[in-house]
N, C-alpha and C positions, 0 to 999 in steps of 0.2 A: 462538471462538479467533481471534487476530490473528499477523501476522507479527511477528515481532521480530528486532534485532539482534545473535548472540551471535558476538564475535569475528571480525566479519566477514561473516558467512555468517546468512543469515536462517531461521529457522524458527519453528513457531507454538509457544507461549508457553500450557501448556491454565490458565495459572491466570487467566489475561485472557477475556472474553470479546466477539463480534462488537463490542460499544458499546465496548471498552475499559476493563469493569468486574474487579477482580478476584474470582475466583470462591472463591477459597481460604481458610482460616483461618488470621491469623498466629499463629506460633508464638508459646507466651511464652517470652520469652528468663530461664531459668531458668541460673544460672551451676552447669556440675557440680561444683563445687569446694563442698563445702559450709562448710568453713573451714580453715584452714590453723595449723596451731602449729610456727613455726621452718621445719625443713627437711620438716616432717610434713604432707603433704596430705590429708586425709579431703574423698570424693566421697560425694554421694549414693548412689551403687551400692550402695558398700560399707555405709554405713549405715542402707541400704535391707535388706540380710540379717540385719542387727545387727537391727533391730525387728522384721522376721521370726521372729528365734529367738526376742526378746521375748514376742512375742505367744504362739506355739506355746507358751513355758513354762506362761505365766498361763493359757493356756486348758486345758493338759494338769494343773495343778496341780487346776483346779475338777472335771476331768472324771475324773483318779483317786478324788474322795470316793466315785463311784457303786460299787454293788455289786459288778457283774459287771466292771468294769475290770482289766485285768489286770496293770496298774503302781500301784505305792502313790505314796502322795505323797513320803516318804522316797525313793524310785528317779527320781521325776522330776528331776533335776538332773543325774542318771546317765544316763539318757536322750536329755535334749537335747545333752549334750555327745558322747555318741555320735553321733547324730542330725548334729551339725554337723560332727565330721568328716567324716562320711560324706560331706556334702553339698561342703563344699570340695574333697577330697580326688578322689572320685568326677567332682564337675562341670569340674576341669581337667584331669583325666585325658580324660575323655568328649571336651573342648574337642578338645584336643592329637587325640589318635584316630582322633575319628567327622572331624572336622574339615581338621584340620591336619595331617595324619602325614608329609608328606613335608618342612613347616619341622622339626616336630619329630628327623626323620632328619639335617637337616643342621645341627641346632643342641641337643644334647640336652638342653643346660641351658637351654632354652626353657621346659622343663616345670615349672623351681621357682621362674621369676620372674611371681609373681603378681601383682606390682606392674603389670605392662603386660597388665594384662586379659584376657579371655578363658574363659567360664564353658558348662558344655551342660547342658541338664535331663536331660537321657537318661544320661549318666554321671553326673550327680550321683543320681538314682535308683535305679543300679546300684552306687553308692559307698552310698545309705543302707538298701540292701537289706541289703550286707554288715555294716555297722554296729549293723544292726537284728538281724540272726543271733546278733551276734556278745553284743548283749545278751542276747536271748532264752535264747541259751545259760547264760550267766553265774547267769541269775536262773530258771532252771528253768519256760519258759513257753514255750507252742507262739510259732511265730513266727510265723503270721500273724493271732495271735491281738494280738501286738506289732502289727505293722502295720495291725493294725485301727483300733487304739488309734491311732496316728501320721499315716494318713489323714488324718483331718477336719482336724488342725493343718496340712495344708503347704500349702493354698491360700494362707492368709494370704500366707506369703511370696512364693510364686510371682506375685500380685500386683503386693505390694510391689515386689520384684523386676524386672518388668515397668514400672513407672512409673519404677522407678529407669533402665530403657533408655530409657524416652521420655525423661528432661530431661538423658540424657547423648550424645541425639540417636543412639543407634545401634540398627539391626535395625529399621529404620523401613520402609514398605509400598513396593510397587508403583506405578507413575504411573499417576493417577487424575484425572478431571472432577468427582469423586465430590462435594457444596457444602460435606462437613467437609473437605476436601481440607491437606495445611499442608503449606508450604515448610522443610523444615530448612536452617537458615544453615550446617551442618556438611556440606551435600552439594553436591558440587562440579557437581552438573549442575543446583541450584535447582529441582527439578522441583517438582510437583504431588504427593504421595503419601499415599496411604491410612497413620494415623495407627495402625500394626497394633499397636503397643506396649502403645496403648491398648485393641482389642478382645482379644487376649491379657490384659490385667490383666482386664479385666471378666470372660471366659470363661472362664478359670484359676485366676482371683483369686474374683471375686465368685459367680459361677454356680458355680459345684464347693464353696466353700464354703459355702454355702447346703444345695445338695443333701446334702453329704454331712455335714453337720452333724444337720441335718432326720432323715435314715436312719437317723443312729447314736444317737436320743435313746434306742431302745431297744435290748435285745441281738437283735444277730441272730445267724444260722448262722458262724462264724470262718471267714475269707477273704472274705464277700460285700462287707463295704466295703471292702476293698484292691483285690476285682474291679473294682466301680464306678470306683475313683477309676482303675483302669487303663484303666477303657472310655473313662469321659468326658474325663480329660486326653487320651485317644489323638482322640479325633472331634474336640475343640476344637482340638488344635495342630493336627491335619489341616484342618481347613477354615480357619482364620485362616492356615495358610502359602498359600494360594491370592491374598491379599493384601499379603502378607509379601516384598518383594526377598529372592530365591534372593541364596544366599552369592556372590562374585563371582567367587572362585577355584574356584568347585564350576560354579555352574549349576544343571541340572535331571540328575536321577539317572538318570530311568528312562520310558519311554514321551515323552521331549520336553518333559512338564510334572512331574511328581514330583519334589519336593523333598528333600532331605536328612532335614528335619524330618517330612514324610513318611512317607517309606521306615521311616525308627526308629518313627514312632507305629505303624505296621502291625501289629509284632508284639507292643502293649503292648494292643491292641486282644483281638488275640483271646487273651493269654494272661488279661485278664481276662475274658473271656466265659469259658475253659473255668476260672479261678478258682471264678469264681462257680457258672457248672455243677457244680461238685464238692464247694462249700459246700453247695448244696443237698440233695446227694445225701447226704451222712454227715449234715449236721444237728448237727451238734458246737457247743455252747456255752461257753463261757467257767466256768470254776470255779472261783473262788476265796473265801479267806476272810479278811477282813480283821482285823488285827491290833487 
């Protein structure tokens, strides 16, 4: 690393190193604006949970033909749209909460302008648990026999999701030496930082789908793949926030290093352990019979 001049005042600069080489990957400059119609802006973000629900549809559509599925193909449209409110409705609420609760206290109608961003997987989770009840209810089906079913599809977006944070340059990592190292042009200290958006999509997005695709080809015991996808999202978001710049108006929660994101996977961890412990133990399979 060298010295460099910022403002005045000199300090080293880790994307340079001792020769004056730089060490870091640049960004590609990806515009989040994905196109504009009149006064109507559409971002990537946004059309990042748009092909999310996409996908979740089409792949829930092939996976209701199986036998022991517990949504017909007729309910899947019922479903997603459930499913997405949950997930809006839940992930700004979770935002505002786990987050934000004291902008939210001095500004209530903070809460209904979606437009100025702001989304948490932990509320929207708890937003489509409710949504998922509330189906379950309607159509006469155990409900974690529904979330079974609903698992394997949310990787996708979660993903998605995730790449959609990387080219709108936010929730980007820690400063790092690290040689995939990249500068975001949107962060006002230029640093070095680990590219966390990106092992998040991969560990969220691609590893959890995989696995829990892989598990569900056949039936198992109701509840074990909902446990799963609670253990592994819980271990992946835990270890990728160790990479992840803590929130700025938060910090560290707890022992001087725990995170926010943290703290919330803890108990997603072992409620799917003791899920799954209980799947096992009753052994309950899915019954139904198709029309």
């Amino acid at each position: 690393m060298v010295p460099v001049e910022v403002s005045g005042a000199s300090r080293y600069d880790p994307r340079v190193n001792a020769q004056g080489l730089v060490m870091s990957l640049n960004y590609p400059q990806i515009d989040p604006v994905a196109f504009s119609l009149g006064p109507l802006t559409v971002h990537w973000y946004g059309l990042m949970y748009l092909f999310g629900f996409a996908a979740a549809w089409v792949l829930a559509l092939s996976r209701s033909d199986r036998s022991w599925a517990p949504v017909r193909r007729s309910q899947v449209e019922s479903l997603v749209v459930y499913a997405a409110f949950g997930v809006i409705v839940g992930g700004r609420c979770g935002y505002v909460l786990f987050y934000n609760f004291d902008r939210w206290l001095a500004d209530p109608l903070w809460l209904i302008r979606l437009w100025e961003g702001g989304m948490a997987f932990h509320g929207g989770l708890v937003g489509v648990m409710a949504a998922l009840w509330l189906f379950a209810r309607k159509h006469h089906q155990s409900f974690f026999a529904i979330t079974d079913f609903v698992a394997p599809l949310v990787p996708i977006g979660l993903g998605l999701g995730r790449i959609g944070n990387f080219i709108g340059q936010e929730l980007w990592g820690r400063e790092t030496d690290v040689p995939w190292a990249m500068v975001f042009p949107r962060d006002p200290a230029l640093l070095s930082r680990h590219p966390s958006q990106l092992y998040q999509a991969f560990l969220e997005g691609l590893v959890l789908f995989a696995v829990l695709f892989w598990i569900s080809r056949k039936p198992r015991p109701i509840g074990v793949i909902s446990g799963l996808f609670l253990i592994l999202y819980g271990c992946a978001r835990f270890a990728v926030e160790f990479f992840r710049e803590p929130d700025a108006h938060i910090g560290f929660d707890l022992l001087g290093w725990m995170t926010r994101g943290q703290l919330l996977s803890l108990p997603m961890i072992g409620a799917g352990a003791l899920l799954i412990l209980w799947a096992l133990i009753r052994r309950r399979f899915v019954t139904t019979e198709k029309p």
